[in-house]
C-alpha positions in Angstrom: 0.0 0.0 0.0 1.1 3.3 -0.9 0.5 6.2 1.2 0.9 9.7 0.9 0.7 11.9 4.0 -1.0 15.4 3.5 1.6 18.1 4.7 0.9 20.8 7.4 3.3 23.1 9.4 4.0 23.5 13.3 5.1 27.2 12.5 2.1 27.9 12.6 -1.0 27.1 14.8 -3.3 25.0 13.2 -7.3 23.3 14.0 -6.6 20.5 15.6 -3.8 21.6 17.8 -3.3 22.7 21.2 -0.7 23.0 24.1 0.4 19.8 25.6 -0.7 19.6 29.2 2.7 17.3 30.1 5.1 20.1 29.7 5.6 23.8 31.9 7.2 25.4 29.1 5.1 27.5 26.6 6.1 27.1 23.2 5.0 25.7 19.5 7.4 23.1 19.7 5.4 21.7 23.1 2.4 21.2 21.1 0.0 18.3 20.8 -1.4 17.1 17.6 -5.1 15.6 18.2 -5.5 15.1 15.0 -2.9 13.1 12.7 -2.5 13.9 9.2 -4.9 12.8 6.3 -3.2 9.7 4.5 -4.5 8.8 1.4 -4.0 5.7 -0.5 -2.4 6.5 -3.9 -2.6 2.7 -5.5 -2.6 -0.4 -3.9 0.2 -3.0 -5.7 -1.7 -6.0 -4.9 -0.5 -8.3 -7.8 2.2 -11.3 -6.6 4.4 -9.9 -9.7 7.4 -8.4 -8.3 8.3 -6.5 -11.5 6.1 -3.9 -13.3 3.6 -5.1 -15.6 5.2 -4.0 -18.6 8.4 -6.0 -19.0 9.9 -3.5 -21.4 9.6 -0.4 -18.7 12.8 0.8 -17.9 13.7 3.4 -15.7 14.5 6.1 -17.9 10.9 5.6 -18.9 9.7 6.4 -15.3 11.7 10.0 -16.2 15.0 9.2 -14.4 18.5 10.9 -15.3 20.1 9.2 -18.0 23.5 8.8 -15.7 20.9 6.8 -12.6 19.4 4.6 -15.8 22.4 3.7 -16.8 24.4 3.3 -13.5 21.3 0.9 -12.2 21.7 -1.0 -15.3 24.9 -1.9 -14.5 24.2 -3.0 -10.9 22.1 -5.3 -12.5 18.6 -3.6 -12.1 17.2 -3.9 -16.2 13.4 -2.9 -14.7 12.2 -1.5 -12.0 9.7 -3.4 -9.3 6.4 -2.2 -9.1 6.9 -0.5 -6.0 9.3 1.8 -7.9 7.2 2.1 -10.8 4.4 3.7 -8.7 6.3 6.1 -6.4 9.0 7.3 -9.1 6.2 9.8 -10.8 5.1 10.9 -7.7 8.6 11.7 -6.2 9.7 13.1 -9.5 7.5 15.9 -9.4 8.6 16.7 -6.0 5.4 15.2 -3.9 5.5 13.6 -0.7 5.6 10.3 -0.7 5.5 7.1 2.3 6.0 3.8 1.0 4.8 0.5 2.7 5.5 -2.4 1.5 6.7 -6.3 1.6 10.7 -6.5 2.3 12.6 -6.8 -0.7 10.1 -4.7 -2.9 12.4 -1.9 -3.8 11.3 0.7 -1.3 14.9 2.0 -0.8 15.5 2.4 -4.5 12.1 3.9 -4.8 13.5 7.0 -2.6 17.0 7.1 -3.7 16.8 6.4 -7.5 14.7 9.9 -8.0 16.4 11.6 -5.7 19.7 10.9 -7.2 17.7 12.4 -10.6 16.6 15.6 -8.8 20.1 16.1 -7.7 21.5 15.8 -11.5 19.0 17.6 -12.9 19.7 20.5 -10.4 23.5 20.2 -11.4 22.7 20.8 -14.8 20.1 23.6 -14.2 23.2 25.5 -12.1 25.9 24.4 -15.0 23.4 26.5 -17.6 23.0 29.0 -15.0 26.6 29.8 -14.7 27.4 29.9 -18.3 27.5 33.5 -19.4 
């Protein structure tokens, strides 16, 4: 099950919240949530298939960095899980995103792969800037 947790901020105060009656000291950071966030499934990988459904997907398909595609090809990942297929497009387009799943689905590589993108891509966006 995929989840992704609605965001909200303890800068500040919010419906919902108010001071904790443990602690003497005043302060936002002493707060009590009552109510926890709003998760809300995203897709539910249900299928015993461990890869995606497609067996020609690939993960510059998925809109990872041509450098990740190929450097995960060569650790020996030809196509990704279907854990990784459903959180990469989310991640991608900078969304918040909280994975659970079976161990050994590829949650780690779900985080890391588009995040290893996002950091390329924002190389190359400051290489262009600094040209003159």
């Amino acid at each position: 099950l995929i989840l992704r947790a609605a965001m909200f901020s303890l800068a500040a105060p919010c419906r919902g919240v108010r001071p904790s009656l443990h602690t003497a000291s005043r302060g936002i950071k002493h707060q009590r949530i009552i109510r926890p966030p709003r998760l809300q499934p995203v897709s539910a990988a249900t299928a015993s298939s461990f890869y995606t459904e497609d067996p020609a997907m690939t993960f510059a398909e998925l809109g990872m960095h041509p450098d990740v595609d190929a450097a995960l090809r060569k650790a020996g990942f030809s196509r990704p899980s279907r854990t990784q297929a459903l959180t990469a497009p989310a991640l991608l387009t900078g969304k918040d995103v909280v994975i659970a799943a079976e161990t050994g689905s590829g949650k780690t590589l779900s985080y890391i792969a588009p995040m290893a993108t996002l950091m390329l891509r924002m190389k190359q966006r400051q290489a262009q800037a600094e040209r003159p």
